[in-house]
C-alpha positions, 0 to 999 in steps of 0.5 A: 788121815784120820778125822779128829775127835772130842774127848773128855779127858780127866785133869787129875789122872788123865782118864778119857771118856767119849763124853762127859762124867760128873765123876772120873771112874778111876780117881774118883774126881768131881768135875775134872774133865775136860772137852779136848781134841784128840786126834792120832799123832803123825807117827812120831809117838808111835815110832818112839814106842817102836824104838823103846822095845827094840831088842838088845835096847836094855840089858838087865843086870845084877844088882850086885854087880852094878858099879857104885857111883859117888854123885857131887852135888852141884852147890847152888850157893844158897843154904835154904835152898840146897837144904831143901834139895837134900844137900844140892842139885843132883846131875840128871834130875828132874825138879818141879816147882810149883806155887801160886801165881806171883809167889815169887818162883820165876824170881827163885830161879832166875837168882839160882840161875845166876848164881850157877852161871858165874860157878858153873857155865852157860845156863838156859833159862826158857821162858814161855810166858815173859819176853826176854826184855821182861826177865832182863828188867827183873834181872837189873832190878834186882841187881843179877849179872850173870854172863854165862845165862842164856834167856830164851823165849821159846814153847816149842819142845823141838825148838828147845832140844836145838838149843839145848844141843848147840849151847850144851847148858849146864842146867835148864829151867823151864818157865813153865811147863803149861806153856810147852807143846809137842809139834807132834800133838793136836791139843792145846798146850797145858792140855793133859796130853801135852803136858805129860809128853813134854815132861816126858821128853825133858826127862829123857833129856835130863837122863841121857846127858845128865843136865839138871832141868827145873820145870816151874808149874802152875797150880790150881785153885785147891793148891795142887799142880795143874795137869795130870797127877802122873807129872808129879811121878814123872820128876824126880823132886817136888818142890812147893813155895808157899806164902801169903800173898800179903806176907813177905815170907815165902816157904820152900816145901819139899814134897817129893825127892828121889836123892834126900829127905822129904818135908824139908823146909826153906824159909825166904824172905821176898825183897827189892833184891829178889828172895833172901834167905832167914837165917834164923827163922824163930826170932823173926816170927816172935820179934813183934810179939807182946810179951804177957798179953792174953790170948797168945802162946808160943810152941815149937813146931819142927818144919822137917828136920829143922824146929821152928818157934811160931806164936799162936794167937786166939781171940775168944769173944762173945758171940752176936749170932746164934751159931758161934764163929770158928775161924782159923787162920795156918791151923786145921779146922777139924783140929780147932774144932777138935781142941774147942770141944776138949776144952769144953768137956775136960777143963769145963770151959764154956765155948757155947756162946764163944766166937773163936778166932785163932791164927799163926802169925807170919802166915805160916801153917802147922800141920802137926798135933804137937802144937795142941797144946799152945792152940789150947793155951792161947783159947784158954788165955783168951777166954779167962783174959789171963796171960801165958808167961812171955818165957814160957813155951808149950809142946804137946799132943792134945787127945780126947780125953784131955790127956797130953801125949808124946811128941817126937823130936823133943829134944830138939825143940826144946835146944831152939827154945834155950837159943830164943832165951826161953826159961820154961817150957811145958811138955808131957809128962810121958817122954819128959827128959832128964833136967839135967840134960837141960839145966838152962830150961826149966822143964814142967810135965803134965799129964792132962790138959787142965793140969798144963793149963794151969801150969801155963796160966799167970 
């Protein structure tokens, strides 16, 4: 047998080097490799590879001339979440969820795995961090009775694919896939080697009897999954559930799926009784708001296909250090310090000895430009302690010049504004609709910054 041997292995790609880089040398990546002991496989993996090129093993066919087949969609039950998956689990897939530690996925699954237990059979929940006692104390508290959910306690992969066969799960969730091993691997489990392996035979299970698999992943400090990129290749759906530790609501961000629409959004709400669905997400973001206090602006910003009123709040004061602070909270730095210049040069608002505070509430963040408009609004209303009417919302894409440019999806913006009970709404005068097409909103254009500003401005 051959003697083992110490590697470094990149966390990110999962490039091996004889000994340690401060720079991967093809992703690029500072500082992620990692001393692992690598030792060759009993024949196992080999022998699998042997298999996959056996002649006759696949036969090409023409695409013509492959059959179409109508896949039905399991229903979980729960609208946020089937929304998310593209209208339900598809058979066969393979779904990764990831999410800081505490987020509540552990909590998702097990109501999800409930609910299918009483729609659809027996279903395997394999958990390789808590003991079954602690999934059961979950489990009561929040009031699941699901007789057909199986609890297992396992990190072997072969151990697992036993079970597998002898219950016949209609849907297996694994908690976590870091935890896995292969019997057939030296390294550590979580380690790249082992995570790619055992997403790999998860996949074939998923493929060869058609069971839908959720693997749950950890993730790391910067936000990403943990482990080799290619994990995120290998599933069908990426899926990610965000939410600030000091927030009860939890988003449920689609990120990657093979059978629907990317970037769809569900949005939770964690309670005693696990994660409750927000049916209407825009009044419970603005049911504490102020109504005609300075410094904050009201936008409509589309999470995926479904748009979402946010309040944005800005904080101008004067500064007590010789560097002015720039601190956001739920909008981009870069796109802060973007909007603080415009204002500056364009509306000749000073920021120089300004401190700038701007935040979303709910903790929610918007990535999009399309809320420009509102982040400039709510500084503006700060700094010149002037409010921005409480019936009033702001849509618009900010550029250098000051201009307001166009935004995509106007139309259904400015609907979920009507239904909140908005009677104003300022928009760029390029893709203004017709009035008529909205006689409940007053509809106010403008071509530049100074000129929406002034528009929005009591």
């Amino acid at each position: 047998m051959a003697k083992p041997r110490t590697v470094y292995v990149c966390q990110q790609c999962g490039a091996e080097y004889p000994k340690w880089v401060g720079r991967c040398q093809k992703c690029n990546e500072w500082n992620s490799l990692v001393e692992t002991i690598a030792q060759p496989a009993k024949g196992a993996q080999s022998e699998h590879r042997a298999k996959s090129y056996l002649p006759g093993a696949s036969v090409p066919q023409r695409l013509s001339q492959v059959p179409t087949e109508n896949i039905e969609r399991i229903k979980v039950g729960v609208g946020e979440f089937d929304r998310v998956l593209g209208g339900g689990i598809v058979p066969g897939s393979l779904v990764l969820i990831g999410g800081d530690p505490g987020v509540g996925k552990s909590t998702l699954l097990l109501q999800i795995s409930a609910e299918l237990a009483q729609q659809n059979g027996p279903i395997l929940y394999v958990s390789g961090e808590e003991s079954i006692h602690q999934i059961k104390l979950r489990a009561e508290r929040m009031g699941l009775r699901a007789g057909d959910l199986f609890i297992l306690n396992e990190t072997n992969v072969n151990a697992i694919l036993q079970h597998i066969q002898k219950l016949a799960p209609k849907l297996i969730i694994i908690d976590s896939i870091q935890t896995i091993y292969r019997d057939e691997l030296t390294s550590m489990p979580g380690s790249v080697t082992q995570v790619r392996e055992s997403a790999m035979q998860f996949q074939g299970i998923a493929k060869g009897r058609n069971i839908p698999i959720f693997l749950i992943g950890h993730v790391t400090k910067d936000g990403s999954i943990a482990g080799p990129r290619v994990l995120e290749h290998i599933v069908d759906v990426v899926l990610y559930l965000e939410g600030e530790r000091f927030h009860t609501y939890r988003l449920l961000r689609g990120v990657k799926n093979r059978f629907g629409a990317t970037n769809e959004v569900g949005i939770f709400e964690m309670k005693d009784v696990g994660m409750v669905e927000v049916e209407n997400p825009s009044q419970i973001f603005l049911a504490e708001r102020l109504p005609n206090a300075s410094g904050s602006a009201i936008t409509v910003t589309m999470e995926g296909t479904r748009p979402l009123l946010v309040e944005i709040q800005a904080l101008a004061s004067a500064t007590s250090f010789g560097n002015p602070r720039r601190t956001p909270n739920g909008v981009d730095m870069n796109r802060l310090l973007l909007l603080i210049a415009v204002l500056t040069k364009r509306v000749g608002i000073r920021m120089g000895d300004q401190d700038v505070f701007v935040n979303v509430v709910g903790g929610l963040r918007v990535g999009e430009p399309a809320a420009d408009l509102a982040v400039a609004a709510a500084i503006a209303s700060s700094f010149k302690n002037r409010p921005v009417a409480a019936d009033m919302a702001l849509v618009g894409e900010v550029g250098l010049s000051g201009e307001l440019r166009t935004v995509g999806h106007l139309e259904n913006r400015l609907k979920e504004a009507i239904k909140l009970g908005f009677k104003r709404c300022v928009i760029p005068q390029s893709n203004a609709p017709r009035p008529a097409a909205f006689p409940a909103l007053k509809l106010l254009p403008a071509r530049s910054l100074p000129e929406a500003l002034q528009l929005a401005l009591i």
